[in-house]
ROSE-4610 file (N, C-alpha, C; in Angstrom, 1 decimal, always signed):
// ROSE-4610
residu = [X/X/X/X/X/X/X/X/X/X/X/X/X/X/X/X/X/X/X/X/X/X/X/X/X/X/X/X/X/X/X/X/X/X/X/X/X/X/X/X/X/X/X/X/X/X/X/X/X/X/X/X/X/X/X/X/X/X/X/X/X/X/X/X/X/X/X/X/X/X/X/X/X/X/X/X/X/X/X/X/X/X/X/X/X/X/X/X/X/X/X/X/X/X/X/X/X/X/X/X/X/X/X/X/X/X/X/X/X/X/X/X/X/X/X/X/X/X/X/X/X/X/X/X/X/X/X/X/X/X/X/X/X/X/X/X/X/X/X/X/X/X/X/X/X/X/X/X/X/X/X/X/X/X/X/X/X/X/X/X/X/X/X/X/X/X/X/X/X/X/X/X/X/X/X/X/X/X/X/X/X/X/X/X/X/X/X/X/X/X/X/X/X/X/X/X/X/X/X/X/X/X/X/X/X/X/X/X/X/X/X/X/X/X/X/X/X/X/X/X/X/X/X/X/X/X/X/X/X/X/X/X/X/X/X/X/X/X/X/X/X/X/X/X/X/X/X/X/X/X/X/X/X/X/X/X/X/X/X/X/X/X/X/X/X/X/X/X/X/X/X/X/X/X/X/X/X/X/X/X/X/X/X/X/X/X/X/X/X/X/X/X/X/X/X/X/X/X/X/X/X/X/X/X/X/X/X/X/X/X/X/X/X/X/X/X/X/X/X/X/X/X/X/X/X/X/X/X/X/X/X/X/X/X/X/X/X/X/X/X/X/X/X/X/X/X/X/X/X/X/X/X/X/X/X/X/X/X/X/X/X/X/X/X/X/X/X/X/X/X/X/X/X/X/X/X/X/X/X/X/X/X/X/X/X/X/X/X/X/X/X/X/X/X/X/X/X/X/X/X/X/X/X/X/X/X/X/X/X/X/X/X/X/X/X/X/X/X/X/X/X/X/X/X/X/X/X/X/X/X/X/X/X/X/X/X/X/X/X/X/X/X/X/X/X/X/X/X/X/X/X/X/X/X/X/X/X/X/X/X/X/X/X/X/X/X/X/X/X/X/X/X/X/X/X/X/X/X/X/X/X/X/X/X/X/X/X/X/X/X/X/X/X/X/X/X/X/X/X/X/X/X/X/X/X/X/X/X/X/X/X/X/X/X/X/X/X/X/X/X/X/X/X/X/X/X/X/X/X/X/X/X/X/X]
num = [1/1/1/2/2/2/3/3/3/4/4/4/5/5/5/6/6/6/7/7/7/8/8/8/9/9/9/10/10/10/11/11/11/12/12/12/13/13/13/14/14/14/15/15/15/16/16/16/17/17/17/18/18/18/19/19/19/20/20/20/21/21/21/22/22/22/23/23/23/24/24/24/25/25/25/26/26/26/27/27/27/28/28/28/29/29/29/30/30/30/31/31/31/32/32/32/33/33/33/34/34/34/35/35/35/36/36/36/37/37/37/38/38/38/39/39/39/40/40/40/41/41/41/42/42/42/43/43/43/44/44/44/45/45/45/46/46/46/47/47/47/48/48/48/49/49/49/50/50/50/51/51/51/52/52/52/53/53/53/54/54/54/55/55/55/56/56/56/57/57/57/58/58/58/59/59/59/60/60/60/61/61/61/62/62/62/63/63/63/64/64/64/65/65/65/66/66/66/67/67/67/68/68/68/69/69/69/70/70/70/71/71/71/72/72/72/73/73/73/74/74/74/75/75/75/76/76/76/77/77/77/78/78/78/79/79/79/80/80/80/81/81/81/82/82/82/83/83/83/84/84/84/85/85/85/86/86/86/87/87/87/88/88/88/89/89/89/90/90/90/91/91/91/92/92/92/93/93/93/94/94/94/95/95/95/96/96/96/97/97/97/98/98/98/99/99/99/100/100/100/101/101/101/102/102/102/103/103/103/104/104/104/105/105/105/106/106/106/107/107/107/108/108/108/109/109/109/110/110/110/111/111/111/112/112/112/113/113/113/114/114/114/115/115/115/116/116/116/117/117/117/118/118/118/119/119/119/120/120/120/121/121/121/122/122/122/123/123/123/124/124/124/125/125/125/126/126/126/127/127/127/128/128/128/129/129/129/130/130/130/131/131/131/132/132/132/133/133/133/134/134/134/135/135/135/136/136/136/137/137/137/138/138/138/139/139/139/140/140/140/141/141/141/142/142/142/143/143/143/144/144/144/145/145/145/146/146/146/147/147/147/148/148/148/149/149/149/150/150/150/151/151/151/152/152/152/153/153/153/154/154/154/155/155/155/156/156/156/157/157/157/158/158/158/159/159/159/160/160/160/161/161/161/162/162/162/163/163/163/164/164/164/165/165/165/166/166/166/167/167/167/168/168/168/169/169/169/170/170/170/171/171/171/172/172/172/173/173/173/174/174/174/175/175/175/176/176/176/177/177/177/178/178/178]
x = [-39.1/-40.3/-40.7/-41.1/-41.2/-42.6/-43.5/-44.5/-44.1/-44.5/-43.8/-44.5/-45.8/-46.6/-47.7/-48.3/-49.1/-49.0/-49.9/-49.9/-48.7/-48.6/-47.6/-46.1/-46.2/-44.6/-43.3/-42.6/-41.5/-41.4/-42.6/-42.8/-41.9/-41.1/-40.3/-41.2/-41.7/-42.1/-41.3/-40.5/-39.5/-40.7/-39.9/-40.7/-40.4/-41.1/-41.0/-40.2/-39.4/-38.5/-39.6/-39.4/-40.6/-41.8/-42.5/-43.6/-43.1/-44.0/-44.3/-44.7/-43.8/-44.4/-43.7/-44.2/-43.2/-43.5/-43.6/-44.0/-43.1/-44.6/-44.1/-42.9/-42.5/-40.8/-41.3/-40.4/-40.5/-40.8/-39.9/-40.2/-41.4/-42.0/-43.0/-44.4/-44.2/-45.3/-45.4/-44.2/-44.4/-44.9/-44.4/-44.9/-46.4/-47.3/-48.7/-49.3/-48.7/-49.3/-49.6/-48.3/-48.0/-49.7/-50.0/-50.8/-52.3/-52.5/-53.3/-53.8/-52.8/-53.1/-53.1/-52.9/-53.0/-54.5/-54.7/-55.8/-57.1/-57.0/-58.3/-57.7/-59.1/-59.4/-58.9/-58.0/-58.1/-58.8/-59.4/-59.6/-60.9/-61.0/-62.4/-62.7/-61.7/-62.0/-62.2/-62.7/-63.2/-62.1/-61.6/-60.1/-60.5/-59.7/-59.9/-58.5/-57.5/-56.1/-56.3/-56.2/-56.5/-54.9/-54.5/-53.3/-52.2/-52.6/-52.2/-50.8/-50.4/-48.8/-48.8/-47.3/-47.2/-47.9/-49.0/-49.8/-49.4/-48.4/-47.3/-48.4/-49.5/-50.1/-51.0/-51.8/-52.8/-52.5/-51.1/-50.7/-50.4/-50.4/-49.8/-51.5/-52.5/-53.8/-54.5/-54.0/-54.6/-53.7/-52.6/-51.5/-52.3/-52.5/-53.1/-54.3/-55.0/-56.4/-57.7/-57.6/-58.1/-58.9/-60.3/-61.4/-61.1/-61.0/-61.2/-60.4/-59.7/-58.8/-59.4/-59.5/-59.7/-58.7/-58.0/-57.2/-57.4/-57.2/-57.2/-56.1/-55.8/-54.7/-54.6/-54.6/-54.7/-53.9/-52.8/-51.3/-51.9/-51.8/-52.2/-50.6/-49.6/-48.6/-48.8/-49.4/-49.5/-50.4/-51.9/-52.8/-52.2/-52.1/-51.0/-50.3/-49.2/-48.3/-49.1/-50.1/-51.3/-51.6/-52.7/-52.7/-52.0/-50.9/-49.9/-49.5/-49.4/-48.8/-50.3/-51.3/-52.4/-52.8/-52.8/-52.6/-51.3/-50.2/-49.1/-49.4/-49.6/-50.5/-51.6/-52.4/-54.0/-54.5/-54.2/-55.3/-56.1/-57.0/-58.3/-58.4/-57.4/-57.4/-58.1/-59.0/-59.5/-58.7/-58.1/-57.1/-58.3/-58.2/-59.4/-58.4/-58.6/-57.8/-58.6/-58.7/-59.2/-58.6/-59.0/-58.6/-59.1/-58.9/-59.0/-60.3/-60.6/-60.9/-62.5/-62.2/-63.6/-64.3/-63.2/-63.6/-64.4/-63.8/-64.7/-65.9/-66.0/-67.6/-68.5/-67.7/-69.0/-69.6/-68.2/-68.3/-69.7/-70.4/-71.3/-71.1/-69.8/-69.2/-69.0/-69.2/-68.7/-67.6/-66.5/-65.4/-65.1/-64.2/-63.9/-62.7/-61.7/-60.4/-60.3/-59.5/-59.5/-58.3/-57.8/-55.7/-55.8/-55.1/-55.2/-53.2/-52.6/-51.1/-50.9/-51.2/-51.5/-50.2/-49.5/-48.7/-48.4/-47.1/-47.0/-47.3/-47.3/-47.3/-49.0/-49.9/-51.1/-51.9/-52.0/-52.9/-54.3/-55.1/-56.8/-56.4/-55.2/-54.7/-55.6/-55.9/-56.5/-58.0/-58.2/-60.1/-60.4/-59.4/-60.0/-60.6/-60.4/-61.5/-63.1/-62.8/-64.4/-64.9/-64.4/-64.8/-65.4/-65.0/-65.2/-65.8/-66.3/-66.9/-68.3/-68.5/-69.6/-70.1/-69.5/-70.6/-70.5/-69.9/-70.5/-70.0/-68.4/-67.8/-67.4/-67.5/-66.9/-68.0/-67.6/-68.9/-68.7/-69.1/-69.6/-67.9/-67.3/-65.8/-65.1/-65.4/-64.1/-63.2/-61.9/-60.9/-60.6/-59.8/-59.6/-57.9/-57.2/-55.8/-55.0/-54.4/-53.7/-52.3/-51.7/-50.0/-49.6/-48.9/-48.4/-46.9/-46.4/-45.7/-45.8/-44.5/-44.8/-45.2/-45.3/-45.7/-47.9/-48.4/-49.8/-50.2/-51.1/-51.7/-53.2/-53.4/-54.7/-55.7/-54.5/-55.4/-57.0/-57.0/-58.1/-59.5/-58.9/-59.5/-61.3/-62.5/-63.1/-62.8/-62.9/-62.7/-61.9/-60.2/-59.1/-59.0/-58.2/-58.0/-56.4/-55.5/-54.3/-52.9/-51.9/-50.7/-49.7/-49.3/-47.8/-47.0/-45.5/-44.4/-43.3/-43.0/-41.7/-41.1/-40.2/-38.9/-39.8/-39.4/-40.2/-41.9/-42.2/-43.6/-44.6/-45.8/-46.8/-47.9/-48.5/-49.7/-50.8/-51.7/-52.7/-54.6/-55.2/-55.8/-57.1/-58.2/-59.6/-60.6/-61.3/-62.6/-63.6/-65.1/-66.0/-66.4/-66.7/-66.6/-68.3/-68.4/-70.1/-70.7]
y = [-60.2/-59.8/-58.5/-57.3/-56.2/-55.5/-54.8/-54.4/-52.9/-53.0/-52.2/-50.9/-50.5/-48.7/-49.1/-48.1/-47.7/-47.2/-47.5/-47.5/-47.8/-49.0/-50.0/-49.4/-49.3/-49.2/-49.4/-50.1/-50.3/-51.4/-51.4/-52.8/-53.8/-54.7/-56.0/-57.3/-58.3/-59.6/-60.6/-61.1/-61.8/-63.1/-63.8/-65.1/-66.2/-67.2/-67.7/-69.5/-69.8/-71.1/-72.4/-73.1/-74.7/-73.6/-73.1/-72.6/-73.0/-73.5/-74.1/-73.2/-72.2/-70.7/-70.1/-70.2/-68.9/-67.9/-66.9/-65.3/-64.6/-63.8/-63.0/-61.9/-62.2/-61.4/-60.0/-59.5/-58.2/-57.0/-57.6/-56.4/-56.8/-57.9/-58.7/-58.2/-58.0/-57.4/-56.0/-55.1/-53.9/-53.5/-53.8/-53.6/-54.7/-55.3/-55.6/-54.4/-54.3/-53.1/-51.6/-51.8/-50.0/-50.3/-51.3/-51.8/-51.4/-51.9/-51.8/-50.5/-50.0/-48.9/-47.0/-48.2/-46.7/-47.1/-48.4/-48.6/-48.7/-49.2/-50.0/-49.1/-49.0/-48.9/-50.2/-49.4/-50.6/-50.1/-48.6/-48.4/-48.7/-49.4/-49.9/-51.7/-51.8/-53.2/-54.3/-55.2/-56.5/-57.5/-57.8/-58.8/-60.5/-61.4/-62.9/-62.8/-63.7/-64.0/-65.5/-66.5/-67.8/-68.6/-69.2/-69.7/-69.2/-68.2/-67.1/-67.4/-68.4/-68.5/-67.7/-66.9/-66.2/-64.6/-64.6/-63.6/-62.4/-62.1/-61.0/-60.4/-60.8/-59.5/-59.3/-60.0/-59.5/-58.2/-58.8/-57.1/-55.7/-56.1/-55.4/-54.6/-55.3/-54.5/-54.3/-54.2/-53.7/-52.4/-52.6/-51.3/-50.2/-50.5/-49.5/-49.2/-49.6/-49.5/-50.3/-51.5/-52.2/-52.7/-52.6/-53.0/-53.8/-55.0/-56.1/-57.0/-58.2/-59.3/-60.6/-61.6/-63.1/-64.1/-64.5/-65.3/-66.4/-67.5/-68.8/-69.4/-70.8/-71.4/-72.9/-74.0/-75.3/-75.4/-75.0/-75.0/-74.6/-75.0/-74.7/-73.7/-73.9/-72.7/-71.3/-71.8/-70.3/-69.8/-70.0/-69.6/-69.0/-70.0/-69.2/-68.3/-67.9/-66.7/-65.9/-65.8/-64.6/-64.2/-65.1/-64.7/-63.6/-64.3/-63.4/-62.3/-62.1/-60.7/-59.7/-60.3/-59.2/-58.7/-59.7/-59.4/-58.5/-58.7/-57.5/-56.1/-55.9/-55.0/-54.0/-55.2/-54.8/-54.4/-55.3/-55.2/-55.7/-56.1/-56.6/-57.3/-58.7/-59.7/-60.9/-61.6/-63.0/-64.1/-65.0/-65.6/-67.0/-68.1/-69.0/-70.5/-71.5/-72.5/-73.8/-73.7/-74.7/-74.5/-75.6/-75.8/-75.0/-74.0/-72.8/-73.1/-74.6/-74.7/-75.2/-75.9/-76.2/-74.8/-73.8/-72.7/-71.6/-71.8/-70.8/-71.9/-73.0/-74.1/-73.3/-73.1/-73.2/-71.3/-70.7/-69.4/-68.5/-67.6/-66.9/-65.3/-65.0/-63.6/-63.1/-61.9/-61.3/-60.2/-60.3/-59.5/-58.6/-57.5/-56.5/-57.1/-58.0/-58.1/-59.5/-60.6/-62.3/-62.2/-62.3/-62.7/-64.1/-65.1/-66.8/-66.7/-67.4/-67.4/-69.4/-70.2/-71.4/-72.0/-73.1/-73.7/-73.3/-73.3/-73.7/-74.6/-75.8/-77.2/-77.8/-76.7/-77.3/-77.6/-78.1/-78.4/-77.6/-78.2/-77.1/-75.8/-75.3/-73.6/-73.2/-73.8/-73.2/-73.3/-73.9/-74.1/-72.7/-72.1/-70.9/-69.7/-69.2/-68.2/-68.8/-70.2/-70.5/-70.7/-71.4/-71.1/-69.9/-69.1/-67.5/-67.0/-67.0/-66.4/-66.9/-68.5/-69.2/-69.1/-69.1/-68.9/-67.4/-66.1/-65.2/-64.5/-64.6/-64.2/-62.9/-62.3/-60.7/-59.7/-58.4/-57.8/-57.0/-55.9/-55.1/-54.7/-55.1/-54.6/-55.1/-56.0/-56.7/-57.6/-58.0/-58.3/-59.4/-60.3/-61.8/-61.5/-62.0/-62.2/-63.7/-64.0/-65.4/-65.0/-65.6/-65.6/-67.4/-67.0/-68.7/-68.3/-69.6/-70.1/-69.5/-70.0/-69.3/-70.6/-71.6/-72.8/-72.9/-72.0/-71.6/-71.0/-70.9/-69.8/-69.5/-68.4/-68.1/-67.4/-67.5/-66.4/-66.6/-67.9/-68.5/-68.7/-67.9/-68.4/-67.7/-67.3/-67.0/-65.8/-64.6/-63.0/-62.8/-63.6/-63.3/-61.5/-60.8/-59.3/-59.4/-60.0/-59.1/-60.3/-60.4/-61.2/-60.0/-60.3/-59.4/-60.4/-60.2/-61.3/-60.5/-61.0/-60.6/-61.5/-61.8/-62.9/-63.9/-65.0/-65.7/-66.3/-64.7/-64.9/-63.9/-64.7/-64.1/-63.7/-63.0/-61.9/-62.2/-63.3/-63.1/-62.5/-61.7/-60.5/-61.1/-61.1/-61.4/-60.3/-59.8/-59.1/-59.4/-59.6/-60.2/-58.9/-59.8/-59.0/-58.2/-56.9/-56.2/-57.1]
z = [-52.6/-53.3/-52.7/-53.8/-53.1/-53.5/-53.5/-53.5/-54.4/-55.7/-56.8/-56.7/-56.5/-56.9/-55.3/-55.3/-54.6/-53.3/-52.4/-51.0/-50.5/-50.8/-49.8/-50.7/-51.8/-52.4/-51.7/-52.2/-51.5/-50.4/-49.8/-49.2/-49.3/-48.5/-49.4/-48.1/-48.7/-48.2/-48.8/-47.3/-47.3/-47.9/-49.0/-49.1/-48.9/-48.1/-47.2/-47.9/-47.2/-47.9/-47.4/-48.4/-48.4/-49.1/-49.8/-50.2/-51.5/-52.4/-53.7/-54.2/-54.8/-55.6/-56.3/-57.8/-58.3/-58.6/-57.6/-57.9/-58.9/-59.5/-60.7/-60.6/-61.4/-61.6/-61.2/-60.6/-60.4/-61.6/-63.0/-64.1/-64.7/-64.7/-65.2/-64.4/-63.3/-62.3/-62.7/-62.7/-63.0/-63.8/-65.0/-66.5/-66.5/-66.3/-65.9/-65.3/-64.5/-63.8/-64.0/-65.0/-66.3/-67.1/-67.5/-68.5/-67.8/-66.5/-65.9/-65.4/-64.7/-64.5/-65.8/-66.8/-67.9/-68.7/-68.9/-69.6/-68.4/-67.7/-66.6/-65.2/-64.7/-63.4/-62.4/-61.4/-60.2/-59.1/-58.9/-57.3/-57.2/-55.8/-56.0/-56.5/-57.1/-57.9/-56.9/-57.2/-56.6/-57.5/-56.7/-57.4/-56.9/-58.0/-57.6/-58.2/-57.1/-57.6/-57.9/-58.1/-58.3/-58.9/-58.1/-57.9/-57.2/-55.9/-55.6/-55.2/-54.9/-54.5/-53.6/-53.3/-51.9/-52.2/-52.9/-52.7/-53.4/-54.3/-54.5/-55.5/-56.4/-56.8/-56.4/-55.6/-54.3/-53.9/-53.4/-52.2/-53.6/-55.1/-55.3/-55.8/-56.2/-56.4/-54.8/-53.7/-52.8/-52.5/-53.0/-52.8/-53.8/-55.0/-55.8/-56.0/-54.8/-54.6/-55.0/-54.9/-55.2/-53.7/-54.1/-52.2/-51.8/-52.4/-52.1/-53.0/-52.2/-53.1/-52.3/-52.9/-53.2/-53.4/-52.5/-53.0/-52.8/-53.9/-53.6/-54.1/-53.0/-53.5/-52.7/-53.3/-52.6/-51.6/-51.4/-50.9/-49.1/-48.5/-46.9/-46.6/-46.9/-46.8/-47.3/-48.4/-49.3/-48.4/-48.3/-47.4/-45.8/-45.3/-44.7/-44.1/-45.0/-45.0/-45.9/-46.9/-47.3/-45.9/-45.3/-43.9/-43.1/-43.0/-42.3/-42.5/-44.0/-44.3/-44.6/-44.3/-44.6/-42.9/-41.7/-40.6/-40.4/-40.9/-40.7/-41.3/-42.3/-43.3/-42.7/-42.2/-42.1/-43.5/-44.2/-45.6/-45.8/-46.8/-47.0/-48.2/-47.7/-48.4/-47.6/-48.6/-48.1/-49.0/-47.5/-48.2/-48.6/-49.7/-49.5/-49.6/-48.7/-49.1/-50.1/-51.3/-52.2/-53.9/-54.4/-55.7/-56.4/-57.8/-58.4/-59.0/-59.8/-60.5/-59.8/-58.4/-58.1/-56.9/-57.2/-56.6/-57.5/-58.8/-60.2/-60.3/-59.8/-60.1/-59.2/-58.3/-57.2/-56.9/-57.4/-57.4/-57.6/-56.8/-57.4/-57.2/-56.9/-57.1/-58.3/-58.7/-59.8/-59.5/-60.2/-59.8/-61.1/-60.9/-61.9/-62.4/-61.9/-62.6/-61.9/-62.8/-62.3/-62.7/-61.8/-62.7/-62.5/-62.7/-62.8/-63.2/-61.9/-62.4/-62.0/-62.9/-62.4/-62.7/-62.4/-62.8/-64.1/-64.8/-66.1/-67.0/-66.3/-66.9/-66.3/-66.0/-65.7/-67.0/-67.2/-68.7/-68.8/-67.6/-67.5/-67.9/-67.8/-68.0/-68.9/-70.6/-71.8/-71.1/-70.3/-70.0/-69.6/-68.1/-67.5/-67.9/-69.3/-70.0/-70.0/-70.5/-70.8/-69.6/-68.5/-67.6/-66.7/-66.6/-66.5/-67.0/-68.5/-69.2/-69.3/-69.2/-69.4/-67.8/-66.9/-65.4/-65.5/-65.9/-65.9/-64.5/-64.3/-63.2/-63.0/-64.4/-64.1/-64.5/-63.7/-64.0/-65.5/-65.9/-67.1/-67.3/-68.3/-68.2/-67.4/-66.9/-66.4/-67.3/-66.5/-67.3/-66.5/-67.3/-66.7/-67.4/-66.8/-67.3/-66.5/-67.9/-67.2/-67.5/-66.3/-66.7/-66.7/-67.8/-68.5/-69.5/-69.3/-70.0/-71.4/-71.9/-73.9/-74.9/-74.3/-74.7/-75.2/-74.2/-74.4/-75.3/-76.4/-77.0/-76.7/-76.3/-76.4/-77.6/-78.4/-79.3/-80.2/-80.4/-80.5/-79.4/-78.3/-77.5/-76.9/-76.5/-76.1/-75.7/-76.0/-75.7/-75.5/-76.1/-76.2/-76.9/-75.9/-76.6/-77.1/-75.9/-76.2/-75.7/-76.0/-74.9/-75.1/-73.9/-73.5/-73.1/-73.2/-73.5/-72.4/-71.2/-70.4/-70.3/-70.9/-71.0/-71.2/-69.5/-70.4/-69.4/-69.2/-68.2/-69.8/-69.9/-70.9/-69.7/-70.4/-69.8/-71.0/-70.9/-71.9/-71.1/-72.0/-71.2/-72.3/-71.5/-72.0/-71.4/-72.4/-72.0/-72.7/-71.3/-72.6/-74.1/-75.1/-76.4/-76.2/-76.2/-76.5/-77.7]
């Protein structure tokens, strides 16, 4: 796993064997990030990763200037080696060890960008817009994006804008509507 633009570029984070994670493909992270960085602001942003696995787009919006990252992830390993590689770093990630979903309940942060990379086969997956949109989690222009399976549709869904399609990882992208 390697750290694609920014600061850190080129970076590689060995990922760690027994961790329950499937980090986002390398051409799949890049091209998100083409997207991100030509339409939307990252410097500065207040980030929430939520399902963070071994952290790989955490490091990659603090590489491109992102203040602040949020990770959560139930997994006491994942938390963990986040940990570790932000103490190797010295970046300015908070790693958080709890469940995604009773972490957006209790949440009273407002963030600029929420990425959500949850299991494939989690079902709650279609909930996470309404969620986020009905507590009022992002600020003026912020963007929420899920990565899922091609089995999901969001298009129907609460401030659904857009899906992008990399093999077989989707990028579906929500902003609340003016």
């Amino acid at each position: 796993m390697r750290i694609i633009g920014g600061k850190y570029k080129g970076r590689i984070i060995k990922f760690p064997k027994g961790l329950a994670a499937r980090p986002t493909t390398d051409v799949a992270k890049e091209s998100l990030f083409n997207i991100l960085c030509n339409r939307y602001t990252i410097n500065e942003n207040i980030v929430l990763d939520l399902f963070a696995g071994s952290g790989s787009i955490s490091y990659e919006f603090i590489s491109r200037g992102a203040s602040e990252v949020i990770c959560v992830d139930n997994q006491y390993k994942s938390i963990k080696f986040i940990k570790e590689q932000t103490n190797k770093f010295g970046i300015n990630i908070k790693a958080v060890k709890n469940d995604a979903f009773k972490f957006l309940d209790k949440c009273t942060i407002k963030f600029d960008t929420i990425f959500a990379d949850p299991p494939y086969i989690l079902e709650n997956t279609k909930n996470i817009p309404e969620i986020v949109f009905s507590k009022k989690l992002l600020n003026k222009n912020g963007l929420l994006i899920i990565e899922h399976g091609r089995e999901l549709n969001f298009d129907k869904s609460i401030n659904f804008i857009e899906k992008r399609k990399y093999s077989s990882v989707n990028f579906s992208f929500f902003k609340k509507k003016l």
